[in-house]
N, C-alpha and C positions, 0 to 999 in steps of 0.2 A: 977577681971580683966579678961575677953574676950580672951582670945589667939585665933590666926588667924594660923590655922595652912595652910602649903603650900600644892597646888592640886596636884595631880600626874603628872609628864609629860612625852609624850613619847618622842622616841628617837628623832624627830625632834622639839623638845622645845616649842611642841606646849602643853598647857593642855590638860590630857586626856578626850574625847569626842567631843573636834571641829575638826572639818572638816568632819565630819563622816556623813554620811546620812540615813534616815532611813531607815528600809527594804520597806514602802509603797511604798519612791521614787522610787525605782528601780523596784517597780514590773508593769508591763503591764497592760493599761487600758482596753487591749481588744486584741483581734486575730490580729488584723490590725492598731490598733494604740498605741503606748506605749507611755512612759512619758519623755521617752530619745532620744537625737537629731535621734541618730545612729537607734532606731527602728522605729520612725517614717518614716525616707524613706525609708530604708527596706520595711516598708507596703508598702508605697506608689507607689514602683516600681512594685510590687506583685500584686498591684488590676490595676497597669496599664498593667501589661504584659495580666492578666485575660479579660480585658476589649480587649484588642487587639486581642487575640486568640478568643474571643468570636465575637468578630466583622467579624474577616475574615470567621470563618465558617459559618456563615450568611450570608455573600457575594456569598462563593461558594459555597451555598445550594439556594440560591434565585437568581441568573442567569448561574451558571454552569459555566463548562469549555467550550471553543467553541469545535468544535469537530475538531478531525483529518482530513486535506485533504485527500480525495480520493487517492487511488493509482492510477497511469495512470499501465494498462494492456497492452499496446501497446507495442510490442521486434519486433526485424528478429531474425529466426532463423540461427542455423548454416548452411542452406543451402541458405540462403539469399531470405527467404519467411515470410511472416504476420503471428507473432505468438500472445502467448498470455502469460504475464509473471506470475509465479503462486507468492504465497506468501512470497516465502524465498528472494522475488528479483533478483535469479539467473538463474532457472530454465523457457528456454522458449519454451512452446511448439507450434508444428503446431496450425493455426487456427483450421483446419478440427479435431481437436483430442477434440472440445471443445464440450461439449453436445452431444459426442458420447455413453455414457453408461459406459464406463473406465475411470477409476479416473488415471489422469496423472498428476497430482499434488499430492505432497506427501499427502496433508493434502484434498484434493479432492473440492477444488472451482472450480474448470473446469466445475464441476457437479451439482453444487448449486441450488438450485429450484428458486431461485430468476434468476439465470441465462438461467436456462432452463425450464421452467415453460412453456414459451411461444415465442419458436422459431418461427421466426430470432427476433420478434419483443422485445423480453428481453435480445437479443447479444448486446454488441458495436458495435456500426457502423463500429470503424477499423476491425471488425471479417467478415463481409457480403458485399459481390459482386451483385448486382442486375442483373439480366440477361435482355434481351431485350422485353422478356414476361415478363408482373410486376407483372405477380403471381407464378417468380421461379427466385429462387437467390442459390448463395454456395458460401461456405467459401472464403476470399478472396485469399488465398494459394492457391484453385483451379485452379485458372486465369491464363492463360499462362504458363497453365503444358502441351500444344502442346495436350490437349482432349477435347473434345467435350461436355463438363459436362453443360451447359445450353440447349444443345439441338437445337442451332440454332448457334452456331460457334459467340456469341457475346461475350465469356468469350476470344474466341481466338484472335479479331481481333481488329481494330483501335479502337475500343469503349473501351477498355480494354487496350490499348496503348501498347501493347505486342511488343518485341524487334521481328526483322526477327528470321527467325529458324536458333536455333543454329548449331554448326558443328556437333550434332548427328541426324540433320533431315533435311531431303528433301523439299526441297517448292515446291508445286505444289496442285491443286484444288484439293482436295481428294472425288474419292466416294466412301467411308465407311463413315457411321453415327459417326465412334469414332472419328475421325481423322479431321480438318478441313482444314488447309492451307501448315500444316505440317505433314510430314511420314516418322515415325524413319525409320534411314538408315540400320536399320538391318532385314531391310522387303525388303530393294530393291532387282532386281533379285532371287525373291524366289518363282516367275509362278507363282506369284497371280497378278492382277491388284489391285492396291493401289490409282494411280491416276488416272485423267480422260483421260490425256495426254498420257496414259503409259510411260510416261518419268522415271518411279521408274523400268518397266524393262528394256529400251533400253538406257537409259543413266545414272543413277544415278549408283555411285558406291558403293559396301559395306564398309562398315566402317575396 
């Protein structure tokens, strides 16, 4: 007679070796796909993040980034003339200090050879005053500093849209070449002729 003897079982009354799987099940069919739910989308998430990261460097190596807007350069300064703003965005200096040969800008674009390479025609427009001769201009800060810097009194006058002379100057037709419509009041009464009137020595008072 045969005896059947009884299989082992483990602690949850199952016989031992069911439910058990083998070590092939569990091991990995490959770097990116496995045999089990849980590693399959793992890969699957892996070769999509790859595929994603690959695609945008391709993007922004085959059309780029667009470029930065230009900075507008255009300030007043504290004296309430045409400057020129340097890079830090704070710093504004006179027009006329632009393509002088001193760097007035910390970092020195004032100076730039793109900028000065080929005055006036490489300035901004807001930097340059055209004078009534079209082959003599100056800074536009120049304009209605009460001087005569065009050389035919058009930086000083209606073309120029220049305010009357203020309370530190004389109006009257000036004959010095410096001087055009206006003469500082600290020339009146000082035995020179200034205007053509004389009116700067019999009527005009010192300041």
């Amino acid at each position: 007679m045969n005896r059947i003897f009884p299989q082992p079982r483990t602690l949850d009354g199952n016989p031992e070796g069911e439910g058990k799987t083998t070590d092939s099940e569990e091991d990995c069919c490959g770097p990116f796909s496995c045999c089990t739910r849980r590693g399959f989308w793992l890969s699957a998430w892996t070769l999509l993040l790859l595929v994603s990261l690959t695609l945008v460097i391709w993007l922004v190596s085959s059309f780029a980034l667009p470029p930065p807007s230009p900075m507008t350069r255009a300030c007043v300064t504290a004296s309430n003339r045409t400057g020129f703003l340097c890079d830090d965005r704070e710093t504004c200096i006179p027009a006329s200090q632009v393509c002088d040969r001193v760097r007035s800008c910390a970092h020195g674009e004032d100076e730039e050879e793109a900028l000065c390479g080929n005055v006036p025609h490489g300035l901004p427009g807001f930097l340059v005053f055209q004078c009534s001769d079209p082959s003599s201009w100056i800074f536009e800060d120049q304009k209605c500093d009460g001087y005569n810097d065009c050389g035919d009194c058009s930086d000083e006058g209606s073309s120029a849209r220049c305010p009357p002379c203020g309370p530190r100057w004389w109006s009257c037709p000036s004959t010095f070449y410096q001087y055009c419509g206006c003469v500082p009041r600290n020339l009146c009464r000082d035995h020179v002729q200034h205007c053509s009137d004389w009116s700067d020595e019999y009527i005009c008072p010192r300041p």
